[in-house]
C-alpha positions as semicolon CSV with decimal commas, in nm:
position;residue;x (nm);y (nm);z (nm)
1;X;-4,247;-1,129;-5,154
2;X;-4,202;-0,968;-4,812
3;X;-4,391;-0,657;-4,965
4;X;-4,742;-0,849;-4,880
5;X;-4,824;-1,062;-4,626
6;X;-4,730;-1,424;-4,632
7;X;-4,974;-1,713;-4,735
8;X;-4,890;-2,019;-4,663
9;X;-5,109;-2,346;-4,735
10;X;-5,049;-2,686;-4,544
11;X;-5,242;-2,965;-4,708
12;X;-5,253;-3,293;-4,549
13;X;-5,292;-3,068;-4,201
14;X;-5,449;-3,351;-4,008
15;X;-5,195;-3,568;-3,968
16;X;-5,082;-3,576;-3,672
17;X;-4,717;-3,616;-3,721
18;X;-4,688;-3,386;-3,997
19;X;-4,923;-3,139;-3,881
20;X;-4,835;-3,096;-3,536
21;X;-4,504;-3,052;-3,679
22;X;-4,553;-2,778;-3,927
23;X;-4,728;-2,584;-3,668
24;X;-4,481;-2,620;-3,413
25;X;-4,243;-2,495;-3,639
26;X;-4,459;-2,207;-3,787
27;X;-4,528;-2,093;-3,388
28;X;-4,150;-2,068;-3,350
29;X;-4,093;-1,845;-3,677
30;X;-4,060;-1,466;-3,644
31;X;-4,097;-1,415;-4,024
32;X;-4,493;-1,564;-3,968
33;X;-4,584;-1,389;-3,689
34;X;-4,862;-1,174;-3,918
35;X;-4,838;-1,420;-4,158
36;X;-5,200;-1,609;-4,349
37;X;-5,194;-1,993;-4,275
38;X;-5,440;-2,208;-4,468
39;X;-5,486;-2,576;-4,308
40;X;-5,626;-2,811;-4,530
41;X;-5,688;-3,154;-4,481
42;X;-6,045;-3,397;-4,659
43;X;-6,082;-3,543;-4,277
44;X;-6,329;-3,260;-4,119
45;X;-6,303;-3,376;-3,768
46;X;-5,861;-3,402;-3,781
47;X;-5,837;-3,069;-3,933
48;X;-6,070;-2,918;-3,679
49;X;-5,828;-3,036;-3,400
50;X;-5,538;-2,870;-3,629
51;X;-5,771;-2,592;-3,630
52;X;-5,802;-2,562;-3,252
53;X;-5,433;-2,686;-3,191
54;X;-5,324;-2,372;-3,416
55;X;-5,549;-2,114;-3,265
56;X;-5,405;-2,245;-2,879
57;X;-5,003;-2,193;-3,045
58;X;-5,122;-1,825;-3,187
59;X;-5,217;-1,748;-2,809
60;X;-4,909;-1,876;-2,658
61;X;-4,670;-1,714;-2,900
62;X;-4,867;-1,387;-2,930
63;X;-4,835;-1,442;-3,318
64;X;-5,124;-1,200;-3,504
65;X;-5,171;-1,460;-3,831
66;X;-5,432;-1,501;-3,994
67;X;-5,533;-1,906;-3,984
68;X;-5,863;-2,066;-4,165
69;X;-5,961;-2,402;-4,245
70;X;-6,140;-2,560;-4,557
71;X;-6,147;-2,958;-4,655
72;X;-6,141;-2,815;-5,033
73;X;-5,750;-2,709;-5,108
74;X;-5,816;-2,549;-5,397
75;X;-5,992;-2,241;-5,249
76;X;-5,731;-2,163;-5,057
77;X;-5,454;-2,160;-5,328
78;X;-5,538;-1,823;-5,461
79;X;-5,217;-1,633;-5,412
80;X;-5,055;-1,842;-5,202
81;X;-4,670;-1,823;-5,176
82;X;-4,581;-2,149;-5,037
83;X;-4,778;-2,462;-5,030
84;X;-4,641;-2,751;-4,844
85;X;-4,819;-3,087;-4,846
86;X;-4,811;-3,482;-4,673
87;X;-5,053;-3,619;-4,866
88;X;-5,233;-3,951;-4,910
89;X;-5,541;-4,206;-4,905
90;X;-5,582;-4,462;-4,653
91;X;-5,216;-4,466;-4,605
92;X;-5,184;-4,719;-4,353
93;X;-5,425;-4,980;-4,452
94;X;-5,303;-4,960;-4,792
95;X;-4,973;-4,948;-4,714
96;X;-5,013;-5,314;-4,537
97;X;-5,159;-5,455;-4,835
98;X;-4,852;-5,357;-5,040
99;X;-4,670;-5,508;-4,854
100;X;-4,875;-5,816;-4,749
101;X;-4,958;-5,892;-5,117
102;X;-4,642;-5,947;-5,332
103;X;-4,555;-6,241;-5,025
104;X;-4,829;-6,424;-5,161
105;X;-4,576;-6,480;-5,512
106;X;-4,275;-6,507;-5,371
107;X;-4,152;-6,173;-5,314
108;X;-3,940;-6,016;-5,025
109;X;-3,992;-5,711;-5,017
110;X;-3,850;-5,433;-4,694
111;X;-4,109;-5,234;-4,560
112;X;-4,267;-5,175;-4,909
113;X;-4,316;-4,800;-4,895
114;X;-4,100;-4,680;-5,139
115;X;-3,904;-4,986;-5,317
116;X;-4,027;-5,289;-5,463
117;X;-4,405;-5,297;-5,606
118;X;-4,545;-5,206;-5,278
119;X;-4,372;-4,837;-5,349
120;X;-4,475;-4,857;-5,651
121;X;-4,803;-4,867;-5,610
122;X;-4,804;-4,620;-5,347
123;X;-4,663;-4,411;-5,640
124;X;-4,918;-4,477;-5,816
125;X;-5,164;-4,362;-5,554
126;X;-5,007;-4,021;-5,491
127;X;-4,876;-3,935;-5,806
128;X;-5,208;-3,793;-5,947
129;X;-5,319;-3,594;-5,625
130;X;-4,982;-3,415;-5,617
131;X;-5,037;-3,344;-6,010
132;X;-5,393;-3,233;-5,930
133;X;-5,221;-2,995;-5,632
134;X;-4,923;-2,882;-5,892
135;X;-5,198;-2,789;-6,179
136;X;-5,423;-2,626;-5,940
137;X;-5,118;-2,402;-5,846
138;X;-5,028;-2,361;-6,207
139;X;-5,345;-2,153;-6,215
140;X;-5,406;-1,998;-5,884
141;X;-5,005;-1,896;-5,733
142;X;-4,804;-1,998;-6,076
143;X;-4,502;-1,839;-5,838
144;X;-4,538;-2,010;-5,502
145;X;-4,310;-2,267;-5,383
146;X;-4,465;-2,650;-5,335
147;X;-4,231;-2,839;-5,069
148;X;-4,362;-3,171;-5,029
149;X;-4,294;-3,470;-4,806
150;X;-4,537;-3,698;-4,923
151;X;-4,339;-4,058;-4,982
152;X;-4,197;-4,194;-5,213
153;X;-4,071;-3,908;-5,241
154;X;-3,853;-3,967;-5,503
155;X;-4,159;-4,078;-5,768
156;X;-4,359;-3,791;-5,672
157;X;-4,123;-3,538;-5,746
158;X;-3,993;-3,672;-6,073
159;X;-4,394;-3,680;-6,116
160;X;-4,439;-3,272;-6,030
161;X;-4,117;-3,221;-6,282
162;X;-4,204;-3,359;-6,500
163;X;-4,574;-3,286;-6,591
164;X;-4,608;-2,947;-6,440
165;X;-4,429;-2,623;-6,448
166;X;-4,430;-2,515;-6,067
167;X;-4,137;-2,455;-5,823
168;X;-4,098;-2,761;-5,627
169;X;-3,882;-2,871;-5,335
170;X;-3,877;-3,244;-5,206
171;X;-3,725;-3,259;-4,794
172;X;-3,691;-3,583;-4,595
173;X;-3,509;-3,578;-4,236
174;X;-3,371;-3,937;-4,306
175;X;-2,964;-3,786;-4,341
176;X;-2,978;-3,615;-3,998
177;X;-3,112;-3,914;-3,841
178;X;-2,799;-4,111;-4,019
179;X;-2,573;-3,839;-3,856
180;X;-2,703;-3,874;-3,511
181;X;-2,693;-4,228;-3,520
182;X;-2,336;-4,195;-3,615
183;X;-2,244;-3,919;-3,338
184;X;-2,383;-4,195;-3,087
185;X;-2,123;-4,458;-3,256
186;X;-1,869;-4,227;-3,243
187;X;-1,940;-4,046;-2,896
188;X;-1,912;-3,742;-3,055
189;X;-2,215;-3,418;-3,028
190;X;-2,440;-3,416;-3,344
191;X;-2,365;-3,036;-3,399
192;X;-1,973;-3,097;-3,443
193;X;-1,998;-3,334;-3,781
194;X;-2,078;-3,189;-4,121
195;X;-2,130;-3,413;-4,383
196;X;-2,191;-3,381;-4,778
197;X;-2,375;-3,625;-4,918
198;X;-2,570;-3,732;-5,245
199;X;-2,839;-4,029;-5,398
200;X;-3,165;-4,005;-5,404
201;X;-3,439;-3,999;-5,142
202;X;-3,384;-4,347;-4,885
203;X;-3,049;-4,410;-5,058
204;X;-2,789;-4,170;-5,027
205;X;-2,453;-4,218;-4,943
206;X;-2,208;-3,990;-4,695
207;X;-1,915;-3,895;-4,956
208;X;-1,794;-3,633;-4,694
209;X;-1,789;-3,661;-4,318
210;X;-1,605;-3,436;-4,137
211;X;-1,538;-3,265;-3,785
212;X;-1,656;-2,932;-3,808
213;X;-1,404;-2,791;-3,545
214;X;-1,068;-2,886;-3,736
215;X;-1,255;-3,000;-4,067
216;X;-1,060;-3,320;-4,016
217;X;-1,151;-3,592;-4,193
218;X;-1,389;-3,831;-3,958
219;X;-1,463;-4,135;-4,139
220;X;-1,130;-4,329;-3,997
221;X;-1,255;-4,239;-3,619
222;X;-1,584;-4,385;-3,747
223;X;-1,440;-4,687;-3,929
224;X;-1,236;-4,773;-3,514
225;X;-1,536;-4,714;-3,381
226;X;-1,707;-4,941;-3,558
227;X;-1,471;-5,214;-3,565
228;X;-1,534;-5,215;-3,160
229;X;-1,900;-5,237;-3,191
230;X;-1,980;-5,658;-3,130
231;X;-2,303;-5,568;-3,345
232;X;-2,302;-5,246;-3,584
233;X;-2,654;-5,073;-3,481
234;X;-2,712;-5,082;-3,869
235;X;-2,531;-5,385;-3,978
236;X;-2,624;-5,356;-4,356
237;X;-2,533;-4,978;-4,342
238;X;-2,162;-5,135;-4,218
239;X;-2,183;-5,436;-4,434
240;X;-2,204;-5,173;-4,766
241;X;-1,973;-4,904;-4,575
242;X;-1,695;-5,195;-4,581
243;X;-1,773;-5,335;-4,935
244;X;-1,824;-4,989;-5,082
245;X;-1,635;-4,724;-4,913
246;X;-1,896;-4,485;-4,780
247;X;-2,178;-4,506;-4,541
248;X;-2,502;-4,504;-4,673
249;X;-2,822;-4,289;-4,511
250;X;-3,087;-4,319;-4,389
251;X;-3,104;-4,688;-4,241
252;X;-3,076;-5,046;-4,307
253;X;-3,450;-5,082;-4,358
254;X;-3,510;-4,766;-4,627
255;X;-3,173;-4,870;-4,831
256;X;-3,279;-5,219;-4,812
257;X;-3,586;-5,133;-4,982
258;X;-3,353;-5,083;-5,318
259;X;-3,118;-5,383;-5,293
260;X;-3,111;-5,768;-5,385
261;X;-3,284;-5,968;-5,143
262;X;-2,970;-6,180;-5,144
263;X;-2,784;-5,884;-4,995
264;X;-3,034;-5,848;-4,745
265;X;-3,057;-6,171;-4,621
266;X;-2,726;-6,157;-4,503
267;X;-2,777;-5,946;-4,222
268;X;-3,189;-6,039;-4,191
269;X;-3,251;-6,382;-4,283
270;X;-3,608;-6,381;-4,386
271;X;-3,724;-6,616;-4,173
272;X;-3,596;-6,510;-3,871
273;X;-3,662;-6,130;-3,916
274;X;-3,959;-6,116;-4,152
275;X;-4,210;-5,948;-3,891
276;X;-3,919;-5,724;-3,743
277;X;-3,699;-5,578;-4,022
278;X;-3,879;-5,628;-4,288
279;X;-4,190;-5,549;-4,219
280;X;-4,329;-5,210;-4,087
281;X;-4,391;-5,144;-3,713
282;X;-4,770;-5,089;-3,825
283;X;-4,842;-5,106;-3,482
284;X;-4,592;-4,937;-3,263
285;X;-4,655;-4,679;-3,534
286;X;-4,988;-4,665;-3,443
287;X;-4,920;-4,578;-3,084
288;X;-4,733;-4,289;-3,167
289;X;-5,016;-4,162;-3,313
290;X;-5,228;-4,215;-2,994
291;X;-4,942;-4,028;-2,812
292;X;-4,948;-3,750;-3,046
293;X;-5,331;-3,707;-3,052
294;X;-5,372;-3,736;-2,737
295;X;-5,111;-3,465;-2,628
296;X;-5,314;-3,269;-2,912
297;X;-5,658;-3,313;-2,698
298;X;-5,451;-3,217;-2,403
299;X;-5,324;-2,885;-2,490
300;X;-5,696;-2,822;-2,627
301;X;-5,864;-2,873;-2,328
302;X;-5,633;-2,713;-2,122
303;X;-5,449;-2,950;-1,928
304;X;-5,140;-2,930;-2,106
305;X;-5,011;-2,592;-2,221
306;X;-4,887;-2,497;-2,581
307;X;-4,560;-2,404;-2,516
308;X;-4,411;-2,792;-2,491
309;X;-4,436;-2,735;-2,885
310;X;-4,253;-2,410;-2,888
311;X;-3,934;-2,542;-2,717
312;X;-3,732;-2,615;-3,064
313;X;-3,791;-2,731;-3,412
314;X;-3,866;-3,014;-3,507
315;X;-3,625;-3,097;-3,761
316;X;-3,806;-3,100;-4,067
317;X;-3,733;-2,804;-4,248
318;X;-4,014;-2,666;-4,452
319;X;-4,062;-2,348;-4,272
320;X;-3,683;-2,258;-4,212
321;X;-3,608;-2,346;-4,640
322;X;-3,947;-2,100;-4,657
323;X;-3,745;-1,794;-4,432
324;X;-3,436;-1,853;-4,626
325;X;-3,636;-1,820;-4,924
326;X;-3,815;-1,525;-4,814
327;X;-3,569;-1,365;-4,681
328;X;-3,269;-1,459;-4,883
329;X;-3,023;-1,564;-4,633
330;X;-2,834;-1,819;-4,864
331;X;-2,814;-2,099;-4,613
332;X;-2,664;-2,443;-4,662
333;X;-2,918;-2,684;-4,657
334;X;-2,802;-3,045;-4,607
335;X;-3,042;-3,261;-4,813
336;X;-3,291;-3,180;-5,045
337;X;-3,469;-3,372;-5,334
338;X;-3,429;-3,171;-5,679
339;X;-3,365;-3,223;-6,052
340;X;-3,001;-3,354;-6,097
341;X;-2,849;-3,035;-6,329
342;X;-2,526;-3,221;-6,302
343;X;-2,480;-3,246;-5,904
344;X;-2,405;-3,592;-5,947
345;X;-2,251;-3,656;-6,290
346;X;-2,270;-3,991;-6,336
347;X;-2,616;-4,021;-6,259
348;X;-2,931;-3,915;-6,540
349;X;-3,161;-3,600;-6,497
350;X;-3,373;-3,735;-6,251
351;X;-3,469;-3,631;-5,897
352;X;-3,139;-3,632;-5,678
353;X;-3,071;-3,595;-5,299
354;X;-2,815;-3,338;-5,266
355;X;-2,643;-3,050;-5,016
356;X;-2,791;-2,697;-5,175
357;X;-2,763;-2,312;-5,107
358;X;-3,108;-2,169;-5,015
359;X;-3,194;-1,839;-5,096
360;X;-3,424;-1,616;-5,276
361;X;-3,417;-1,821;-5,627
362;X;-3,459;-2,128;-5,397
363;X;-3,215;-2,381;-5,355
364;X;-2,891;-2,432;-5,550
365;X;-2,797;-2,734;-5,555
366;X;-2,427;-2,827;-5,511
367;X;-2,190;-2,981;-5,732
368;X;-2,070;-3,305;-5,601
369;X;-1,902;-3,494;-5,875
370;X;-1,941;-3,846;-5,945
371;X;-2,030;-4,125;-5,719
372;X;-1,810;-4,452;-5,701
373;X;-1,933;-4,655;-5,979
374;X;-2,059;-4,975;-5,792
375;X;-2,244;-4,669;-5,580
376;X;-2,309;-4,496;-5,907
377;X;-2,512;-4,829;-6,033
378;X;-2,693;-4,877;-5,782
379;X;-2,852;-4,549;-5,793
380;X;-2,940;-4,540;-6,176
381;X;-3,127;-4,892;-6,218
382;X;-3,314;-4,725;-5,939
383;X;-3,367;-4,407;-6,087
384;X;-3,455;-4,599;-6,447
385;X;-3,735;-4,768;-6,250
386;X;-3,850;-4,438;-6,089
387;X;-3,903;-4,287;-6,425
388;X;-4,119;-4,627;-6,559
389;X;-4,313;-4,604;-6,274
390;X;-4,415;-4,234;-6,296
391;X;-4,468;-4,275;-6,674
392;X;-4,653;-4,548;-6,589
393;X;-4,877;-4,387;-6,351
394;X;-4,958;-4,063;-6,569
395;X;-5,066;-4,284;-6,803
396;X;-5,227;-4,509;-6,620
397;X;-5,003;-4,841;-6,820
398;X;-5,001;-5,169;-6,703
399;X;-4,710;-5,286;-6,990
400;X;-4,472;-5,019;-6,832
401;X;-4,516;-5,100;-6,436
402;X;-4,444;-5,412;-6,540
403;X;-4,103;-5,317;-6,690
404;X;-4,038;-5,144;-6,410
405;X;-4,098;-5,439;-6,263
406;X;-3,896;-5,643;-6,456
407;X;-3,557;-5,479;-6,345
408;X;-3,638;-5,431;-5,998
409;X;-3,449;-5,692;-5,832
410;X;-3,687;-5,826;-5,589
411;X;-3,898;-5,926;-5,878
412;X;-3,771;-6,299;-5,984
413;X;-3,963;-6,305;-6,285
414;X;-4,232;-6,183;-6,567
415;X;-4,453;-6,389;-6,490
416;X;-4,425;-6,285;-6,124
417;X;-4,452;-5,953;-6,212
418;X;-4,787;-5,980;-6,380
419;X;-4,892;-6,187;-6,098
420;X;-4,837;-5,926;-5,838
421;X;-4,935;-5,618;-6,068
422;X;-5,261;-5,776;-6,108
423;X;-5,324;-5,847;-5,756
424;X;-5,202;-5,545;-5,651
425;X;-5,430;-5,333;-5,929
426;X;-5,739;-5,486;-5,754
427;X;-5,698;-5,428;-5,399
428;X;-5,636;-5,086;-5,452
429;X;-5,856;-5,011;-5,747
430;X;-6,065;-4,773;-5,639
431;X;-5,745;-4,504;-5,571
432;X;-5,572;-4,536;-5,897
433;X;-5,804;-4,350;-6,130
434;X;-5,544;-4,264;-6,412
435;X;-5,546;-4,679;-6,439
436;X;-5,988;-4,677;-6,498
């Protein structure tokens, strides 16, 4: 690969969390410094800012890429060697009416993104433009890479193994955010744990954690420390950490996407917490992306200089997995979302979060046995839903969304179930075309 120059294609470039992310990372990498970059994104005027944001980086870090721009992905997959992609549809208005809607029948549902039918439909939205991305690069770069972040993470890449032969790498930051949390608890540094851990994307669970100095075993320090705490910062986290025996990542509000209301409600009764835990900070959310576009205007015009996004990397991965790659350096890579070839033997063949060796062939994931079997459970009614709901959505099948339905256990009954699949199906109508 390093005999050519290196094309890499970012679709979903506008965003200005995940693109001003990328780049930053991209401006920091020595490996891209005469490297192509395609930025893609179907909002013109957000991908022009990209546009301008990347050409102000290229300046500041002296890089000699290549960079163009084009609303059309597809004409800019010819060759490519890695494509990474954050892609969606009126995310955040649809995303409120996922989770806005099921209420109307009864059902609880946390944050809605990725659990529950609110992720399901979101599934359903995303599925078929990552397949459309996936059989575009079956025919233009058969042998690039596709690393994707788009959520739920965990239905879209069943979705990509399932229906299309490429190379594919799911990454989510949500473990390392677990681990810093816990380095706060503990009053330890972030860089002296380790930790080996394995689920599947927004429910994982911390089978290893470890000082790094000594490689002494750290969950007892945790368990004191946590016993001190008058309120655990993540009191469902503790509340399954005590019941089940290991701490579970990423976050009270992304596992409690997967679990019984019931279980829930005892650390966020519903009425009390409905518009702070269980619902999404739509709006605070919001305001980040003011902040970020508006520090992206800044550096454009001048008044604020490129190099505040050149200071360190942002965490998320895609272009260091892409120089480990490229290069081959065999790297331990904490979390990544892959086909489960037995890392996790009690669980079935579907997409698994796991620890993984990156190098040329990609990453490796590691062996790391069985889960405990309450843990173990858990996990596979989960993972049986995942695969109804990305069957579902290929085919475009209302009978089999509402299976999925059916043993999702914020759903309290059929009837329910058809209720909310049918209200659901017409708000967002227009975006699920495998269902016309």
């Amino acid at each position: 690969m390093r005999d050519k120059k290196l094309k890499i294609v970012v679709i979903g470039a506008g965003s200005a969390s995940f693109g001003l992310s990328t780049l930053s990372d991209f401006f920091q990498s020595p490996l891209m410094r005469n490297a192509e970059l395609v930025l893609c994104d179907i909002n013109e005027e957000k991908l022009n800012l990209m546009s301008e944001l990347a050409k102000r980086l290229k300046e500041t870090a002296n890089f000699e890429c290549q960079i163009t721009s084009t609303t059309d992905y597809k004409t800019a997959l010819d060759n490519a060697d890695f494509v990474i992609t954050s892609v969606e549809k009126r995310r955040m208005e649809s995303w409120r009416k996922d989770w806005e809607i099921p209420q109307r029948f009864g059902v609880k549902q946390v944050l809605g993104e990725n659990g529950g039918p609110g992720g399901m439909f979101h599934a359903f939205r995303t599925i078929p433009i990552l397949l459309d991305i996936a059989k575009s690069m079956e025919e233009k770069c058969p042998n690039a890479w596709l690393i994707n972040f788009s959520n739920p993470l965990h239905c879209n890449m069943l979705a990509i193994h399932r229906y299309s032969k490429i190379k594919a790498i799911g990454l989510c930051h949500g473990l390392r955010g677990v681990l810093y949390q816990l380095s706060d608890v503990m009053g330890v540094p972030y860089e002296s744990l380790s930790a080996i851990a394995g689920g599947f994307n927004h429910f994982t669970w911390i089978l290893e954690l470890r000082f790094k100095e000594n490689d002494e075993d750290a969950y007892p320090f945790l368990t004191e420390k946590l016993s001190q705490l008058p309120h655990p910062p993540q009191p469902l986290s503790y509340l399954l950490f005590q019941k089940l025996g290991l701490y579970p990542s990423p976050g009270d509000n992304h596992i409690g996407e997967y679990l019984p209301n019931s279980l829930v409600e005892e650390c966020y009764p519903w009425e009390e917490t409905r518009d702070t835990f269980w619902r999404f900070n739509f709006e605070g959310d919001e305001e980040r992306r003011k902040r970020l576009n508006s520090l992206i205007n800044k550096i454009i015009a001048g008044e604020e200089s490129p190099s505040v996004l050149l200071q360190h990397r942002s965490g998320e991965r895609a272009i260091d997995i892409i120089e480990a790659i490229v290069e081959d350096r065999r790297e331990f890579e904490i979390a990544v979302n892959i086909p489960n070839k037995g890392f996790i033997e009690n669980l079935s063949d579907g997409i698994v979060e796991v620890p993984a060796i990156v190098g040329s062939n990609g990453p490796e994931g590691m062996n790391i046995g069985k889960l405990p079997r309450a843990i173990a459970s858990l996990c596979q009614r989960q993972m049986d839903i995942q695969e109804l709901i990305v069957e579902s959505a290929v085919a475009g099948s209302r009978k089999l969304a509402i299976q999925a339905m059916l043993i999702d256990p914020v759903i309290p009954s059929a009837r329910t179930a058809e209720l909310v699949f049918d209200a659901l199906y017409e708000a967002h109508r227009d975006l699920l075309p495998t269902f016309q």
